[in-house]
C-alpha distance (Angstrom), angle and dihedral (degrees) to the residues before:
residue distance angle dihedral
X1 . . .
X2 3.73 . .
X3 3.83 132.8 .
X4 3.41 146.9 -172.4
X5 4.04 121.0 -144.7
X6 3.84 106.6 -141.2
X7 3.83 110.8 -135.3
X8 3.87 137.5 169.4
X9 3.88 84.6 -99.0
X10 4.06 96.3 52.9
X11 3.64 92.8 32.7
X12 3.75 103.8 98.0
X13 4.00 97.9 45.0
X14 4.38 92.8 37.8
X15 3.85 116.6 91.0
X16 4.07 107.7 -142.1
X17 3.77 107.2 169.1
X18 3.30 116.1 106.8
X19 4.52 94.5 -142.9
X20 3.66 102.2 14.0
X21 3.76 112.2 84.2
X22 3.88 95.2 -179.6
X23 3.46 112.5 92.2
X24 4.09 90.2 -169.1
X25 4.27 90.5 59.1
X26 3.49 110.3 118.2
X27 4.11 87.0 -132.1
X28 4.25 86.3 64.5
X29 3.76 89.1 37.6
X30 3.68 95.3 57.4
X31 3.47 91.5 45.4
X32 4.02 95.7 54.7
X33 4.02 86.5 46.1
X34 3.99 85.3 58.5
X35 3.84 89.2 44.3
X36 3.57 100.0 44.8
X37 4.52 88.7 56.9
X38 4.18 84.9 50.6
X39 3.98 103.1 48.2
X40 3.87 86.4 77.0
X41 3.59 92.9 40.4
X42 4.19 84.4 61.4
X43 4.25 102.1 -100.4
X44 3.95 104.3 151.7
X45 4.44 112.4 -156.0
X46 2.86 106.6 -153.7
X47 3.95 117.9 -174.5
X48 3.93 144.9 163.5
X49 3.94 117.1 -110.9
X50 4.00 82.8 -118.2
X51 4.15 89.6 104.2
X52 4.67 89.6 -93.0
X53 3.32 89.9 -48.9
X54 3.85 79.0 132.9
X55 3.61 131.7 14.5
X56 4.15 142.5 149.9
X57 3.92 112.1 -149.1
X58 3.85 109.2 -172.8
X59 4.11 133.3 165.0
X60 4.05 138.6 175.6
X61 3.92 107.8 -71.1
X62 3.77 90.5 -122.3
X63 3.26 89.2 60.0
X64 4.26 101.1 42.5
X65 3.55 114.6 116.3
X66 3.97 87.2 -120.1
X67 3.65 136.1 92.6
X68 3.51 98.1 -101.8
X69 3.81 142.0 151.0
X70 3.75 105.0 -151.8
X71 3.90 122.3 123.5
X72 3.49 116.7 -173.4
X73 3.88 102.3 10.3
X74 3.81 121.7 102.0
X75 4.10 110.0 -121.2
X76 4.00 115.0 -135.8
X77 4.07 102.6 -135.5
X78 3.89 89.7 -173.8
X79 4.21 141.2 -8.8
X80 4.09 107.3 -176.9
X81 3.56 125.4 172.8
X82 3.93 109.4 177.6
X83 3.88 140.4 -166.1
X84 4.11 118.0 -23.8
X85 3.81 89.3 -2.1
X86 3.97 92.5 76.1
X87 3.65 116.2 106.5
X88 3.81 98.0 14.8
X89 4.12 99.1 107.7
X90 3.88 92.8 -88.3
X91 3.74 104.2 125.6
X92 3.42 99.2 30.3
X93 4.29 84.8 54.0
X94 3.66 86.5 47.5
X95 3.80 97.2 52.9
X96 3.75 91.7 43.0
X97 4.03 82.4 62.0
X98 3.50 87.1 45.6
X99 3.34 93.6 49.6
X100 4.50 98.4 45.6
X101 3.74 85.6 43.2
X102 3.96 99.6 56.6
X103 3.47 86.3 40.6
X104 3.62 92.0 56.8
X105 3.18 86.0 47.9
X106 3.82 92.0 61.4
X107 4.14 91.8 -118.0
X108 3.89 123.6 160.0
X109 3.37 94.6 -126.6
X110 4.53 143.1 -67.1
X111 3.26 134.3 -71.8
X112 3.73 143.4 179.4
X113 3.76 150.4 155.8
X114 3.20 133.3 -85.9
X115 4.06 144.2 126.7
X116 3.50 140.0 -111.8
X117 4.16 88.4 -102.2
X118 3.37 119.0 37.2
X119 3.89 103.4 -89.9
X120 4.08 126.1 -169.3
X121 3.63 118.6 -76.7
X122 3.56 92.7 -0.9
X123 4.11 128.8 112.1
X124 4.53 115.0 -93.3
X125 3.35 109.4 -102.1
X126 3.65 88.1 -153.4
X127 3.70 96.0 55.2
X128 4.02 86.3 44.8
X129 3.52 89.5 52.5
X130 3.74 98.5 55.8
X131 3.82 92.0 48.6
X132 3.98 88.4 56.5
X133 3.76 100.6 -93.8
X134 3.84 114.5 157.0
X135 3.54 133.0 -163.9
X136 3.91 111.1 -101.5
X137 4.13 99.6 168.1
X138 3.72 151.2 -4.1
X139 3.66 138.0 -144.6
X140 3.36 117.8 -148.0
X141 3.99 90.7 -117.6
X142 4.23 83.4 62.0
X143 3.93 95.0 -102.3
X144 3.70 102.9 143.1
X145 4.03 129.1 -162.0
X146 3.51 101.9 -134.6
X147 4.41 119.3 -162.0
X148 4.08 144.3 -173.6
X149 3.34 107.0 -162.2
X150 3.65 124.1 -160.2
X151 3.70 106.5 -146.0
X152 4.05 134.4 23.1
X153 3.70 85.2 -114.4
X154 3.71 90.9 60.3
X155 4.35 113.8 119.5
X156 3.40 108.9 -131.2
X157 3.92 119.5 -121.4
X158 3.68 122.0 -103.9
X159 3.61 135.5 -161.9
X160 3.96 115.8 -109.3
X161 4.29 106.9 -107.1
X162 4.05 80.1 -113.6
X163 3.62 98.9 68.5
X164 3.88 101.4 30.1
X165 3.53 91.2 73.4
X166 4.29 99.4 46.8
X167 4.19 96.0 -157.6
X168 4.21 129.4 135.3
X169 3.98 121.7 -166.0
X170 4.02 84.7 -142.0
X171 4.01 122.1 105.7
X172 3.88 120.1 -144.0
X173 4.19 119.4 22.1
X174 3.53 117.8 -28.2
X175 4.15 111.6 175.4
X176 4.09 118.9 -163.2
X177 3.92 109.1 -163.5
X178 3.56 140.7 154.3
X179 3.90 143.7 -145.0
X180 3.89 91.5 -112.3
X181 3.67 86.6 84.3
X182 3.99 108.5 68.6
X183 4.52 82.8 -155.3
X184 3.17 92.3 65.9
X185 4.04 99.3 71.9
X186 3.69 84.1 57.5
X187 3.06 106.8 32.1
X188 3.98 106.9 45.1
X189 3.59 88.8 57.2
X190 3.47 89.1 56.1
X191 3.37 92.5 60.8
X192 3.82 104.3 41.1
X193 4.02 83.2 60.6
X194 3.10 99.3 43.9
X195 4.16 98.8 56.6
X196 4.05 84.6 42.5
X197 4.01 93.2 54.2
X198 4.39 82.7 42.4
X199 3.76 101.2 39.4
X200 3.77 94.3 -115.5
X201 3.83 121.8 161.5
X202 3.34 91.6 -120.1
X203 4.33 126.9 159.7
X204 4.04 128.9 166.8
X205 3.91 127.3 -147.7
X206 3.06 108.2 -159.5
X207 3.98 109.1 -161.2
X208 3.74 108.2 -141.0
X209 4.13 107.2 176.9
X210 3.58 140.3 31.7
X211 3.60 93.8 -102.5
X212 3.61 97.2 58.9
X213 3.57 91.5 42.4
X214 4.00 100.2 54.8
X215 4.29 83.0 44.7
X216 3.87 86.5 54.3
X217 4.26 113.8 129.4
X218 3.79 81.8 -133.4
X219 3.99 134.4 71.0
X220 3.88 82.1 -145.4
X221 3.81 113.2 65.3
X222 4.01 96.1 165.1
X223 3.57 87.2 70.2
X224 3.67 139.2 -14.6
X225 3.55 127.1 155.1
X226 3.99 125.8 -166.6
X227 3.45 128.3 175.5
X228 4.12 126.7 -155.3
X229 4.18 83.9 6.1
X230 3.96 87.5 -57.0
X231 3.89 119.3 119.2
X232 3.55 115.6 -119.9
X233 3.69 123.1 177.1
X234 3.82 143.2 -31.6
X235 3.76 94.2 -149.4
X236 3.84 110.7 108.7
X237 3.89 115.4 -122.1
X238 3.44 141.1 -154.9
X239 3.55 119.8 -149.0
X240 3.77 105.2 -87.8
X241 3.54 82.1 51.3
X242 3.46 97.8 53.0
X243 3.64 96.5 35.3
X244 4.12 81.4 51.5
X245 4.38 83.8 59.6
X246 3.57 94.0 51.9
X247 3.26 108.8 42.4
X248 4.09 87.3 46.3
């Protein structure tokens, strides 16, 4: 299997969305922005030569845009394998890089999120299981911090107090999202139109920097929607779909 290490020096030319095959759409363009501010910050991309049909994008957990508690392990922001390329080797060859490279890289061990049931754009807990993954925390929405450690001596990674407890003080829709998903430059604008045209309360926070991100009230900064305080989802929607949620 061959792959191709995304850098700030391939970045321009290298497709790395995993549905949008322009690399001029604003959604990929976002995304490479976001990319670019990480690769000095340590984040490794990691894809196939198959045009991001399958890719492993990891950083240092201090630096994860996540509200997370766990020094010395690397955090996995994404592992995808789409379409025909499932069940051919390709994430378990990715995490195995994963895996040499933070170890190289002297780390404690990986984590990531997932949930008890496979959710949306979140990692198989089944597939995490057989590689060793263990449970480390739970939010009360069911978003769970996954981790491999390394060594028995390992501490296992914890949820900041902030996201354990998924709650807003804000009535109507309020959507937190960042530019590490390409959807969202499409798709949040979708949204924000669509609950003017249908008088629906209806307010995005966009998070902007680490900080803000890792003091998130959600596990999931890319996207996370709540309504009345209450979390929601993390699945990106057009606007059937979200018209669909709020009209029940």
């Amino acid at each position: 299997m061959e792959y191709i290490r995304v850098t700030k020096d391939n970045l321009e030319k290298e497709h790395i969305c995993c549905a949008i095959s322009n690399n001029k759409d604003v959604q990929v363009s976002s995304k490479k922005a976001w990319l670019s501010d990480r690769f000095d910050e340590g984040l490794v991309f990691l894809k196939s030569v198959e045009r991001g049909k399958c890719f492993i994008e990891y950083i240092p957990a201090e630096h994860a845009w996540n509200p997370i508690e766990a020094p010395g392990y690397m955090y996995i922001d994404c592992l995808w394998v789409s379409g025909s390329f499932k069940g051919h080797g390709y994430s378990s060859n990715l995490l195995s890089e994963c895996i040499r490279d933070s170890k190289e890289k002297r780390k404690k061990g990986l984590c990531i999120l997932a949930a008890a049931k496979k959710k949306p754009f979140l990692a198989d807990p089944k597939f995490l299981k057989y590689k060793g993954f263990r449970v480390s925390d739970e939010a009360d929405n069911g978003i769970q911090l996954w981790y491999l450690p390394f060594g028995q001596d390992a501490e296992i990674p914890t949820f900041w107090e902030c996201a354990k407890h998924p709650h807003i003080h804000e009535k109507g829709y309020v959507l937190y999202y960042t530019n590490q998903c390409p959807f969202n430059a499409k798709y949040v604008p979708v949204l924000e139109e669509t609950a003017k045209k249908n008088g629906i309360p209806f307010k995005t926070v966009k998070i902007e920097s680490r900080e803000d991100a890792q003091n998130a009230p959600t596990p999931i900064t890319t996207y996370s929607l709540f309504c009345d305080g209450e979390y929601v989802t993390n699945e990106q929607m057009n606007d059937k779909k979200f018209l669909k949620l709020v009209n029940g």
